[in-house]
C-alpha positions, 0 to 999 in steps of 0.5 A: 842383075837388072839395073833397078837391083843395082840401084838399090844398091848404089842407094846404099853406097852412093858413091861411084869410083874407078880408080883405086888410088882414089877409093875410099872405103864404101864406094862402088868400083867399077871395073872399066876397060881402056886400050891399055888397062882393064879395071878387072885386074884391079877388083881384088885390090878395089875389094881389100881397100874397102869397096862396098862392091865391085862391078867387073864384067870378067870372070876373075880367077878362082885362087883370089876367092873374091867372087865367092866373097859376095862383093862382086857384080858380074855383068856383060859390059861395065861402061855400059852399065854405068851409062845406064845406071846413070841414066836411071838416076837422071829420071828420079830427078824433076829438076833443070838439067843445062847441058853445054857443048861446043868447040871452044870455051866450053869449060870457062862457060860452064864454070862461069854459068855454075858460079852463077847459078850456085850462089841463089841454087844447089847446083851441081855440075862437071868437075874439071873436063869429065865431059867425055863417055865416062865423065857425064855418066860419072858427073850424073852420078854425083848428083844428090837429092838436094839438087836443084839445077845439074850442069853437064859439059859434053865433049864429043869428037865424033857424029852420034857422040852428043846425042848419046849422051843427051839420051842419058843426060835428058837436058832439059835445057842447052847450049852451043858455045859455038862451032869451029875447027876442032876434032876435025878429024872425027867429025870431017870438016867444020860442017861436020861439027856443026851437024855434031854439035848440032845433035844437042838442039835436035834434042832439046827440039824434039823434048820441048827444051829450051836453048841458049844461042849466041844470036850473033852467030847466023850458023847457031840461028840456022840450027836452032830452027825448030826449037820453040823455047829460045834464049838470044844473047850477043852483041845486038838483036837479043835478049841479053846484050853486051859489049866488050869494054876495057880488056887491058889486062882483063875483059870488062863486059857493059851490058846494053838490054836485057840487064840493069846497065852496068859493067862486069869486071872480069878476070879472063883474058881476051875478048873472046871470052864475052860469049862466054860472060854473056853466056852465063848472064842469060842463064842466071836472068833466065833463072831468075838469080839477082844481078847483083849476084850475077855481077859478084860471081861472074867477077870473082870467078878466077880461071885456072887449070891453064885456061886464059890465065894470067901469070905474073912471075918477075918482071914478066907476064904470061898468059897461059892458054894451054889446055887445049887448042884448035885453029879457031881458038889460036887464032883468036888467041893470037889476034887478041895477043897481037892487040894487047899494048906491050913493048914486048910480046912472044908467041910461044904455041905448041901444035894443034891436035886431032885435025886430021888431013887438015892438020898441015894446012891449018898449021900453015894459016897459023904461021902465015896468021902470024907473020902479019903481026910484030913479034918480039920473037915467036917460038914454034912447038912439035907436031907438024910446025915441025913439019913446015918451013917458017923463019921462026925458033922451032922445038921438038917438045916442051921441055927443050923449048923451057930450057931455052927459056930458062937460058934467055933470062928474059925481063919485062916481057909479055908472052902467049903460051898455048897449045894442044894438051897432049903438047903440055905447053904450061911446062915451059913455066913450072917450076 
């Protein structure tokens, strides 16, 4: 079937699902595969709950009689016809299209930029992290006629990733958060990602796109050479300008140019999160959203999901950092923890992933990042923490790090808790 056909058909049924606990009647199943399951075994199931088709690339067994129902799609591979159906839908809109990637803050940065954008527009944009091969074309889909700006994140731990996804994403405008240590055992070395990364701007370079550049940084200057249409923001020598003010216990940003002067009263923890703030404010001045709107959604927009949350329970304080972590953000985490003004403060960190033959030695700056600091105490969790000698309290995993926790019955303490996703370091304070 020609995706033309097919989206013809998803015009009729324009909604897309992959999982059958969460189908509802009328959407479109498509079957894909992973390392340990394969949607095809679930198109019987999809088709008796309701799905208007399923889209399967396996010939199922007769005895199901499902095939002869008229209710399946058989094509060669079903993640790829997803990406091109998704692709296809992209070209029927004449709108702007801000793709965001990066290594850190990614997520913060969109959801601060969507809350920007959609109080003057139709905004639509990436649900949670959907940000991978599955999640952007899923993203794209999502999209409906009323449309007037799309922001789509892109994660990639991988060369050629970011380009791929441009082709399907077509963005017409874009933006690097930054570039640091993480899935360095994709993409090799720090250099790596940058050139990964990097793959948005040769798009937007190549497409007449506009970029957004944190200016401050002289690696995003380099690789956004060649790209006419140019956005600065930072902290000096750019359109958009801003400082970092109070940040006891939450950031405020006084804008300096580009901006009515004024300050924003955030509820993100850390100075590490005014890229992100600034980030979203060239966006809305560039399009043109009112700074009295751009104030309002930047300060009500509260983080969740376990990103720079800040969690009163008792008498204690928690910032919860833990979706995820690489070497440039616990480091910063770390620095902006170690300045905070609290009697006393633990660092509880769980180990980093995907950094390759980099993980042990960066594991090592961590620890001796570290020592240069006072701690109340500092509890090291999995990975290859486990793996090095450090005068600190060490756990295999989360759990018995909680129960640790729940056995010091501790008061009127400050704590950072932060780690990889796959380490699941919010457990330590669920309920």
């Amino acid at each position: 079937m020609h995706i033309e056909q097919l989206y013809k058909i998803f015009l009729q049924y324009p909604s897309v699902q992959t999982d059958t606990r969460k189908l509802k009647p009328g959407e479109l199943f498509f079957a894909l595969k992973g390392p340990s399951f394969n949607g095809n075994s679930f198109a019987e199931k999809a088709i008796a709950s309701g799905a208007a088709y399923a889209i399967i690339d396996e010939k199922l067994p007769i005895y199901t009689g499902i095939e002869n129902s008229g209710k399946t799609i058989l094509v060669d591979d079903v993640l790829t016809v997803l990406q091109q159906l998704a692709q296809h839908h992209r070209k029927q809109f004449n709108i702007p299209v801000l793709a965001i990637t990066g290594s850190n803050g990614k997520t913060t940065t969109k959801e601060l930029i969507h809350a920007v954008l959609s109080s003057t527009y139709k905004t639509y944009t990436t649900e949670g992290n959907l940000n991978n091969h599955i999640g952007v074309p899923l993203t794209l889909l999502k999209i409906k006629p009323d449309a007037e700006i799309a922001i789509i994140e892109m994660g990639a731990n991988h060369q050629k990733e970011i380009a791929g996804y441009c082709e399907i994403t077509r963005p017409t405008h874009g933006l690097i958060t930054n570039c640091g240590k993480a899935h360095l055992e994709g993409f090799g070395s720090e250099e790596g990602v940058r050139k990964g990364k990097g793959e948005l701007f040769d798009f937007l370079k190549n497409n007449n796109g506009t970029a957004f550049i944190m200016w401050d940084y002289d690696y995003l200057q380099n690789m956004s050479s060649g790209i006419i249409n140019k956005i600065k923001y930072g902290t000096h020598d750019a359109y958009i300008t801003g400082i970092a003010g109070d940040s006891e216990p939450f950031l405020s940003v006084k804008m300096t140019k580009g901006f009515s002067p004024s300050t924003i009263k955030t509820q993100l923890v850390g100075d590490y999160n005014l890229p992100n703030v600034l980030a979203a404010v060239a966006v809305g001045k560039h399009f043109k959203v009112d700074e009295e709107k751009i104030i309002s959604s930047i300060e009500n927009y509260e983080p969740t999901n376990s990103r720079s949350q800040l969690l009163k329970k008792d008498s204690n304080t928690f910032i919860l950092d833990a979706y995820n972590a690489n070497p440039s953000s616990m480091k910063l985490a770390i620095e902006n923890f170690a300045n905070t003004s609290a009697d006393k403060k633990i660092l509880v960190l769980g180990a980093m992933a995907e950094l390759g033959d980099e993980s042990l030695h960066e594991h090592e700056l961590i620890i001796e990042l570290i020592k240069k600091f006072t701690w109340e105490n500092v509890i090291l969790v999995g990975g290859d923490f486990l793996k090095i000698k450090h005068p600190f309290i060490s756990f295999e995993n989360s759990l018995q790090a909680k129960e640790w926790f729940m056995k010091e019955k501790f008061r009127n303490t400050y704590f950072l808790i932060k780690g990889s996703r796959s380490i699941k370091m919010e457990k330590l304070i669920e309920e």
